[in-house]
N, C-alpha and C positions, 0 to 999 in steps of 0.2 A: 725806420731803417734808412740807414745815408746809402746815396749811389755807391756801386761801385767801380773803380778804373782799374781796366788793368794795363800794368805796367811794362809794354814790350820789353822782349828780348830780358827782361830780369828774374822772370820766375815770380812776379809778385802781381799781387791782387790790392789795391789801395782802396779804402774809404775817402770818401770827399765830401765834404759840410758846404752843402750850397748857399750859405751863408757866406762863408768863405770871405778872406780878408784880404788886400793886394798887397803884393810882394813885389813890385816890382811894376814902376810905372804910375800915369795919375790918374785917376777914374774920369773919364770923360775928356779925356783932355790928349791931342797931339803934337809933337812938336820934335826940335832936335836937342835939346837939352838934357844936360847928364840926369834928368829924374823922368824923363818922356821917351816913351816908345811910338812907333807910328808901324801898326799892320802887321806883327808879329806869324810868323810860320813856321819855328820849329823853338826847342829847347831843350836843352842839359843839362846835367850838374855833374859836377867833378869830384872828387871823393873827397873834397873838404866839403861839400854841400854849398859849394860858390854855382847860381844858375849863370847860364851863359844864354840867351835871346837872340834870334834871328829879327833883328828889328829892321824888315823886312823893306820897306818904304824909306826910311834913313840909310839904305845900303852899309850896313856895320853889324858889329857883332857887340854886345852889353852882355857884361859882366856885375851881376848883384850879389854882396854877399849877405848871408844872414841878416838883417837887420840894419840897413842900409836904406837911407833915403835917397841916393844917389848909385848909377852905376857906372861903368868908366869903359869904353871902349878899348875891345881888344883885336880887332878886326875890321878895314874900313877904316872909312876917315868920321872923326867927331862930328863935323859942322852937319854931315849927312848927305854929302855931294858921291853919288854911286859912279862909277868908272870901270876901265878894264888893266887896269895898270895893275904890277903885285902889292901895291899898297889902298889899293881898292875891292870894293863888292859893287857888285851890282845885279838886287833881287837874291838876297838870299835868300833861301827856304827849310833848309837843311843843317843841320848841328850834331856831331862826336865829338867826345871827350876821351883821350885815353887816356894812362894811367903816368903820362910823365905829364899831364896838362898839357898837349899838345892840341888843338883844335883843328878839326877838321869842317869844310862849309861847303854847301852846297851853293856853286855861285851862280846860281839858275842863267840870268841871261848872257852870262857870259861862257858859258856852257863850257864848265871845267868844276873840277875839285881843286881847294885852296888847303892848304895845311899851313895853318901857325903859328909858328915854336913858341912857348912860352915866355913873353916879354917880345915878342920879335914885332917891329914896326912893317913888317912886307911879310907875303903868304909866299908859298910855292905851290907851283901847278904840279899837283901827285894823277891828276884825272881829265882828258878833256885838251880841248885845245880853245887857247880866248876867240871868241867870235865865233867858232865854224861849229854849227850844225850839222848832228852825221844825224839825224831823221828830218825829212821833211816830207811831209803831207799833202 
């Protein structure tokens, strides 16, 4: 019998074959290249079944569609340089999708929520303020 995951917030229960094949990314390998992830922490998909990757360490957001050897940055910058500017991430961890493609990211260190209009080259701050920590320990 295969594991099974369940799939927050959907109502579903998924099988998974630890076999399993990559979708996304290269096996053993890091980097900032449109076919390479570095440190991933969250993930989506959008109701075309395009995943979208918090490629966490590259400060940006991948975008893989179906059968794609490559995926194309929709959040963040390419090269993988993280920032706190609206066309930056820095440490994502976090990823929604809603129903017009609009993305949502959790911009961990810069301690704010970023929304990204679909096609849009810059986020907007919907949560949070860049820089300022309201907990501290």
């Amino acid at each position: 019998m295969l594991p099974a995951v369940i799939a927050l917030f959907t109502d579903n229960v998924l099988r998974w074959d630890p076999a399993g094949i990559t979708v996304a990314g290269t096996t053993g390998v890091t980097g900032v290249g449109q076919n390479l992830l570095s440190t991933l922490y969250g993930l989506a998909l959008d109701s075309n079944n395009a995943l979208y990757i918090c490629d966490t360490l590259n400060h940006r957001i991948q975008k893989w569609l179906a059968g794609a050897s490559n995926g194309s940055t929709v959040a963040g910058q390419a090269n993988g340089v993280g920032g706190s500017s609206d066309t930056q991430l820095n440490y994502p961890t976090g990823i929604v999708v809603d129903s017009n493609g609009n993305i949502f990211v959790v911009d961990t260190k810069n301690h704010r929520v970023q929304m990204w209009r679909e096609g849009a080259s810059s986020g907007i701050t919907v949560a949070g303020v860049t820089g300022m920590k309201i907990y501290e320990k």
